[in-house]
LUMLUMTI-86016 format. One record per residue: x, y, z of N, C-alpha, C in turn. Coordinates in steps of 0.1 Angstrom, whole numbers, plus 5000, padded with zeros to 4 digits. Layout:
! LUMLUMTI-86016
XYZXYZXYZ;...
***
This chain:
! LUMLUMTI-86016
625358336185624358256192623658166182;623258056187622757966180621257906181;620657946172618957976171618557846167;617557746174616857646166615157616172;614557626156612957636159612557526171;611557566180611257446186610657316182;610357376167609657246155610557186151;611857186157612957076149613456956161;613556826153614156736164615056746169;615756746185616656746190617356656182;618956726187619856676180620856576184;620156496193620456366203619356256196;619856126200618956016196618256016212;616856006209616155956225616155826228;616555746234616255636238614755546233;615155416231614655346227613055316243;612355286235611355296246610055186242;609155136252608055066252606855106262;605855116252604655176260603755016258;603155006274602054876274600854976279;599654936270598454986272597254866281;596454926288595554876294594354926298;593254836294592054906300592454976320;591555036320592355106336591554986346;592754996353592554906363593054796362;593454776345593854566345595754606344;596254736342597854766338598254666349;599254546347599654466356601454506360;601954586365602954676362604554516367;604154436377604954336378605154266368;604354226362604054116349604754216336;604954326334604954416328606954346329;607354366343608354406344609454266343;608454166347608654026339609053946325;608154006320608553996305609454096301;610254156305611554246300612454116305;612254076317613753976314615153996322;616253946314617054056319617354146311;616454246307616354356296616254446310;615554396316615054496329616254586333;617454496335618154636340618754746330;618554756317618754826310617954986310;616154956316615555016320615955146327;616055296319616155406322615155476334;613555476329612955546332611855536333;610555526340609555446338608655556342;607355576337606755656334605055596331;604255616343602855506342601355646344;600955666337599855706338598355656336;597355716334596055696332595455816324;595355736315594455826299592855816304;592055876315590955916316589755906306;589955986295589056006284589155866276;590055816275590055716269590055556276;590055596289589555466299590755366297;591755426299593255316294594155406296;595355256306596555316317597455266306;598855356308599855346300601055296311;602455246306602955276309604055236301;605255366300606355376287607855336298;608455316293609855206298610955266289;611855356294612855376282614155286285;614955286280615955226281617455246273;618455176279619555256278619855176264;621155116268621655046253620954906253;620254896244619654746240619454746232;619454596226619454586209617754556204;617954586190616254596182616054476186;616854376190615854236190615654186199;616254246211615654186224614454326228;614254426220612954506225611754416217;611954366202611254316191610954176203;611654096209611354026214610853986227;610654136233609754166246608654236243;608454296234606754316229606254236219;606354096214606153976211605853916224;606353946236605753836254604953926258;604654116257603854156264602654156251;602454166241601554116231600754016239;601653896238600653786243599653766255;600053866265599353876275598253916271;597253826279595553856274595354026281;595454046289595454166296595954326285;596654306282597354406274596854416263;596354556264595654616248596554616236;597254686239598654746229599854726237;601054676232602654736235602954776219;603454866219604454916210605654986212;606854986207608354996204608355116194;609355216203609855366199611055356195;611555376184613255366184613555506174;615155486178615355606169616455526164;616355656146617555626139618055736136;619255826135619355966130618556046133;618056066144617056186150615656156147;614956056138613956016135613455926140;612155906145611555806155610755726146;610955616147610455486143609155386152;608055426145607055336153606255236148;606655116149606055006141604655096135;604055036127602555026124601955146127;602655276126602355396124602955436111;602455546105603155626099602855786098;
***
């Protein structure tokens, strides 16, 4: 049998993904789904909450096969929205997740 710590990355790539942040109440979820494009139907899974404590609605968009430059090029359109706090782009390479402007 084959033992693996829960501290280790699955051994699948996760899907590439985009989270748009919003003060609560302004998350525009149409407008959201606008600027994907026709990226839209690539869209896996969508996933919208409300961060309480921090007074800001999320919502994360995964997606199947799409390439680095049409995600690089839909959080460059949800960027520009005056409404939108943050988008940032999740990607994986070799089990390791890649987040812009994190480290």
């Amino acid at each position: 049998m084959l033992m693996t710590s829960p501290y280790e990355s699955p051994p699948y790539d996760a899907p590439q993904s985009i989270t748009v942040r919003a003060a609560t109440g302004q998350l525009r979820v149409v407008s959201v789904w606008q600027a994907f494009g026709q990226s839209a139907a690539q869209a896996q899974r969508t996933i919208v909450h409300r961060k309480k404590n921090k007074d800001l609605e999320e919502m994360t968009v995964t997606f199947a096969s799409i390439s680095l430059a049409e995600l690089t090029e839909i959080i460059s359109r949800l960027n520009a929205l005056t409404w939108v706090s943050a988008a940032s782009l999740r990607v994986t390479t070799g089990g390791t997740f890649l987040e812009p402007g994190r480290s």
